[in-house]
N, C-alpha and C positions, 0 to 999 in steps of 0.2 A: 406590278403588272409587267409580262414580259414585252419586252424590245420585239417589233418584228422583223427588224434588221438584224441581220447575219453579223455578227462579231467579225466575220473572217470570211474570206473565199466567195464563193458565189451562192451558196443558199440561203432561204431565209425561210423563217418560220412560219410565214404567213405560204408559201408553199407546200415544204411541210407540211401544215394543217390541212392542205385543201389535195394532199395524196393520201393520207393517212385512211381513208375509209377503205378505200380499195384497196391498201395497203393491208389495211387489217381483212378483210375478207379473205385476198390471196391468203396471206398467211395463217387465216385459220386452215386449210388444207394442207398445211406442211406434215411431213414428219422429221420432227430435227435431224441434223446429220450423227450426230452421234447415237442416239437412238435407231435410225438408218442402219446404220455401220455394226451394230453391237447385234442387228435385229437379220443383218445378212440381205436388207433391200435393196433394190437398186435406187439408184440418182434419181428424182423426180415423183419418190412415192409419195402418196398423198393420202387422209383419210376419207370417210363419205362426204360432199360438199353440203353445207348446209343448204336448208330449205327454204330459199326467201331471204330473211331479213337477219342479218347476224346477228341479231340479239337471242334467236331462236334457236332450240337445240335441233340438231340436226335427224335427217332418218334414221341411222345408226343408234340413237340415241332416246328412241320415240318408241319403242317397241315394249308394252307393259309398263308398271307402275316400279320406279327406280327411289328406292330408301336410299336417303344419302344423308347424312347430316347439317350439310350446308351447299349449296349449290354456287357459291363463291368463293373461292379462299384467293390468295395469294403469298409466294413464298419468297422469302428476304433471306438478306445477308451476304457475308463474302463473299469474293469470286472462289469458286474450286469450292463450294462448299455440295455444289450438287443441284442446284436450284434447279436445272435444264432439266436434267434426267430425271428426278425424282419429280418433279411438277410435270413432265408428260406421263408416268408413271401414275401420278396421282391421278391425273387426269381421266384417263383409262378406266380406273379403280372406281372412279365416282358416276363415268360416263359425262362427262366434262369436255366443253370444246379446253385449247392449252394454247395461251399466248406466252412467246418468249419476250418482253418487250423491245430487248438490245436486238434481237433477230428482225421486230417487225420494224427496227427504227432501220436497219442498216438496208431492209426490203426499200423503202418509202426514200430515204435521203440517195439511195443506187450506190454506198459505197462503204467500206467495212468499216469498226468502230475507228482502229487506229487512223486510216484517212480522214473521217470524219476530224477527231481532235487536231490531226496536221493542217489540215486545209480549210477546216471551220473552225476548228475551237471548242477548247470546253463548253466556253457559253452557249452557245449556238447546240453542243449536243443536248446540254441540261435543258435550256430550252426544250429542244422536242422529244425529251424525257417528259419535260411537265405536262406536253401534250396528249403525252400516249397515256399517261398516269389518268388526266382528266377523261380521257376516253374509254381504257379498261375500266374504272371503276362503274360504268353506267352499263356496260355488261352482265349480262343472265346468262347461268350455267360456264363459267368457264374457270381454270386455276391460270394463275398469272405468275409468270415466272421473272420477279425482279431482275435487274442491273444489280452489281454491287452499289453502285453510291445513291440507287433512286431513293432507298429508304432512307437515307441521312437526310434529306434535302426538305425542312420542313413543313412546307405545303402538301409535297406530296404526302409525305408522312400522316397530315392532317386529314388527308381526302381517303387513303387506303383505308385506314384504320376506322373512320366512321363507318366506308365501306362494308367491311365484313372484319372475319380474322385474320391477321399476316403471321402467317408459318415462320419461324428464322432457323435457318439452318447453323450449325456449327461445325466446325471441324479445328484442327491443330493448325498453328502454321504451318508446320514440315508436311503435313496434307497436303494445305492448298498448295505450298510450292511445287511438290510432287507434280500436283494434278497439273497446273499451269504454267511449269515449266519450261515448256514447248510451244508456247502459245504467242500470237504477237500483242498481248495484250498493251497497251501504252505505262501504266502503271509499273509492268515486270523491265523497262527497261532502263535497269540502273546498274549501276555497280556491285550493289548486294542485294537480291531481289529479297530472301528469306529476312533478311533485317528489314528492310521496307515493309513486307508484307507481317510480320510481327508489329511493328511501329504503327502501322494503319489499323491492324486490328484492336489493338489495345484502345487506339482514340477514338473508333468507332462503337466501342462493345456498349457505353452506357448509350447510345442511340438504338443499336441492334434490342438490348434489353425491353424496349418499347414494344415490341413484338404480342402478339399475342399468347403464343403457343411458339415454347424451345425444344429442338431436337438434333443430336449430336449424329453426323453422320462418317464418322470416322470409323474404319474395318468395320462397316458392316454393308451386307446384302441389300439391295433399294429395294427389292421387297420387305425385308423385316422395317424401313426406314418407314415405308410408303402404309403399313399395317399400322408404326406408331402412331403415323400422322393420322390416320382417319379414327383410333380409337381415341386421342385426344380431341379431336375435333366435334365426336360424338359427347364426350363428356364438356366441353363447352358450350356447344348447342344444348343440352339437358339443365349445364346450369343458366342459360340465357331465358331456357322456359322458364325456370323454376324463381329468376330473379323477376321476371317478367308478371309472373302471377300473382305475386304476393308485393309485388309494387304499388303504392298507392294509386287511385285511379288519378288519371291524367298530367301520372308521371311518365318522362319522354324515358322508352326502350334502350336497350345495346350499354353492353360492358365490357370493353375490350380490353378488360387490365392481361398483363403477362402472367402467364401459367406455366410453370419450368415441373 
């Protein structure tokens, strides 16, 4: 059961819990900044605001009959692996609202990741990791774009995964460093980031393997990325029918094993 006393600093998670709603609503109207930036938006753009109750897809989204293979996913794995881009991407693709969770946790706590661990602490951010996890998964129509560590952390892991399917992204180390390089991530500040970030990957990959559905997003285009994921995802959902039908009766649904 989590503490709802703050390891550190002044927040606590019983606060936390009780901005998170508004927290996630705001944030469903975002458009990431890097998707911003790439897309030529200004500061502040936003998509159509949903209708009512956030659990609902929005007008943008209500317009005729929308074939999608799963109306939940979410996407795992390293940092620098793509998760942001390609899961608003996806989003798009499926007609999906796109939660980022590190986005909507740093929306709700009012201060960036690396502050968060300074001034709160790991525990305190895993904490309202686990909160956002418990509250994404109870969402309709949306893709959710993992934290690097939320998928290692085994409850969450437990709750995504009955969920629906978790996407996991891959890439190289020399990738991720590339990518994240620049970044003030708490992790990259060490002496040898590329050795750290090798080291972390290695003892994370038999947890990442848990995954649903693998795909490698090294040199390549997030459309060709954002095409694999939904044509695997259609062949998942056909085999979920097909395990589904031929189940004995009032045997319990959902096979999440991993698909590479």
């Amino acid at each position: 059961m989590l503490n709802d006393a703050a390891p550190a600093g002044a927040g606590t998670v019983a606060a936390f819990r009780a901005g998170l709603e508004a927290g996630l609503n705001a944030h469903l109207l975002e458009v990431p900044a890097e998707v911003r930036r790439a897309a030529g938006l200004p500061e502040g753009a936003s998509v159509t605001p949903p209708a009512g109750d956030s659990l609902t897809l929005s007008p943008m989204f209500s317009s005729g009959l929308i074939e999608r293979p799963v109306s939940w996913v979410a996407l795992a794995g390293f940092m620098g692996t793509g998760k942001s881009r390609i899961g608003w991407e996806l989003s798009r693709a499926l007609a999906l609202h796109f939660v980022d969770t590190d986005k909507l946790i740093t929306r709700v706590v009012g201060k960036t990741i690396p502050e968060v661990f300074a001034q709160e602490g790991e525990g305190y951010f895993r904490a309202c990791e686990h909160e956002v996890v418990h509250r994404v998964t109870r969402l309709e129509h949306a893709v959710i774009s993992l934290g690097g560590g939320t998928f290692i952390q085994e409850d969450n892991r437990r709750q995504l995964l009955e969920r629906g399917p978790v996407v996991v992204l891959w890439a190289t180390p020399e990738t991720v460093y590339q990518r994240t390089k620049h970044s003030d991530r708490p992790l990259l500040r060490v002496e040898d980031p590329l050795s750290t970030i090798r080291s972390m990957m290695d003892e994370r990959e038999p947890v990442y393997r848990q995954g649903t559905i693998h795909v490698h997003s090294d040199g390549r285009p997030s459309e060709e990325i954002v095409e694999e994921i939904i044509e695997r995802l259609w062949a998942w959902a056909d085999a979920q029918h097909a395990w589904a039908a031929s189940a004995p009766e009032g045997t319990a649904g959902g096979d999440h094993r991993a698909a590479d």
